[in-house]
N, C-alpha and C positions, 0 to 999 in steps of 0.2 A: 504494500500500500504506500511505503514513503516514497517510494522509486515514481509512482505516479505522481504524487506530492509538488515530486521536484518539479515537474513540468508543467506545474501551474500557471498560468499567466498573473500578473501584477493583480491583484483586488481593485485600485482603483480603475481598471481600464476595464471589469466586467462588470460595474458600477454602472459605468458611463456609458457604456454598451448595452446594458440591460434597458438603461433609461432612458438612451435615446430608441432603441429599439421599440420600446412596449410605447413612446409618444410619437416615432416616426417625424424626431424634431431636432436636432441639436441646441437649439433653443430653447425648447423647452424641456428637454432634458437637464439645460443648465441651470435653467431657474429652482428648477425639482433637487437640485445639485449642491446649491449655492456658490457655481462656479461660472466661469463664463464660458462664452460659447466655443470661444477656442482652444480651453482646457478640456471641453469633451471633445470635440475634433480631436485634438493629440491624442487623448488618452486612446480612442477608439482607433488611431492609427498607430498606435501601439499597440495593441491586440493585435490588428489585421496583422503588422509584422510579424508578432510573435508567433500567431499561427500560419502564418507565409500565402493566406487568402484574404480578398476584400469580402467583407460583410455588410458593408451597404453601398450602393451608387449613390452616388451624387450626382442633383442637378440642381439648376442654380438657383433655387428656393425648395428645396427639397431632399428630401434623401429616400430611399427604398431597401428593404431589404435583399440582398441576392440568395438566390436560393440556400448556400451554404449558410446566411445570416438565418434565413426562418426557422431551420434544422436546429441551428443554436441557441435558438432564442428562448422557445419556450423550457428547453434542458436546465440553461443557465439559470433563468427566474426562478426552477422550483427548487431548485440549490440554494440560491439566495432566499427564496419564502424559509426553506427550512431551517437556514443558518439563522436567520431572524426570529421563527417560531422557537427552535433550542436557546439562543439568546434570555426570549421574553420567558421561559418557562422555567430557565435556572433563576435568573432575575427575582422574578413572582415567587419560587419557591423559596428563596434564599429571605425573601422581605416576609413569608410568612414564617419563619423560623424564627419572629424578634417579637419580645413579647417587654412591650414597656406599660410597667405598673406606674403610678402616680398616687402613695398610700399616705397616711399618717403614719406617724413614729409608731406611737405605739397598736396599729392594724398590724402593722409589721414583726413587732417582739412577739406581741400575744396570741396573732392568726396565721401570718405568714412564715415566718421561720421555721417554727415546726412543720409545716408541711413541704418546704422548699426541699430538702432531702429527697424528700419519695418523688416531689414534683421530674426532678431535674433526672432521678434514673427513671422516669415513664418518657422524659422526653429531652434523651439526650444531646441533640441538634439543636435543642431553644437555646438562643441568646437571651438572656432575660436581665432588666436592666431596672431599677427601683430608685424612683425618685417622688422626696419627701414633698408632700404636700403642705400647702397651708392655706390658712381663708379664705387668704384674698384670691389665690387661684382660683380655690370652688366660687368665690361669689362671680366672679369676672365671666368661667366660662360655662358654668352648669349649674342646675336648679334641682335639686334631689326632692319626691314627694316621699320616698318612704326612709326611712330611719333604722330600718334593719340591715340593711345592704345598701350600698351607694357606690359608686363607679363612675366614672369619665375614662374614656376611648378617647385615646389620642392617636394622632397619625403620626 
């Protein structure tokens, strides 16, 4: 699998390629980019070199894919969807592994400690992070009606 590795092209150049592909713009590829229109030109004629084929005609308000581009087109995208779906899924999974309390001192001595032990071996991957409360936080950002339990969710 490395040996294929190597023979990757540049990331930015199947970026620029995908993007001018799937809007059939260099233009608008750029904007989608935030680069300019002659930074995807290059990038995508970097490509075309590296794989030793053109992958779109040019004409002089436009571009097309050539057959070799269509064949590539949609292979490269689902590569890149997936590299970006695996991306968003360790992301999302890693952010649901953090668990920030927001307690009083003593929630903490008389409720929470004793059970943080069992806590932390049922759920060995949580980051868990305890920061002490006081009034005026609760009055500023939350309204409690019941008195046996109270909590604020913070992002």
């Amino acid at each position: 699998m490395r040996a294929k590795r190597s023979k990757l092209p540049p990331l930015t150049a199947l970026r620029a390629f995908e993007a001018a592909a799937r809007r059939l713009s260099f233009k608008d590829a750029a904007i989608e980019l935030c680069v300019s229109q002659s930074a995807v030109s290059h990038q995508v004629k970097l490509l075309e070199d590296f794989l030793g084929l053109p992958l779109f005609r040019r004409k002089p308000r436009s571009v097309e894919l050539t057959p070799n581009g269509i064949i590539y087109y949609p292979i490269l995208s689902a590569a890149l969807d997936n590299i970006a779906e695996a991306t968003e899924t360790i992301i999302r999974d890693a952010s649901m592994r953090k668990l920030k309390l927001h307690v009083y001192s003593t929630f903490t001595i008389r409720w929470l400690l004793p059970r943080l032990q069992k806590f932390s071996a049922e759920y060995p991957d949580m980051r868990f992070s305890c920061i002490r409360l006081n009034t005026t936080l609760i009055s500023s950002r939350a309204t409690f009606t019941r008195r046996l339990w109270s909590a604020t969710l913070c992002k």
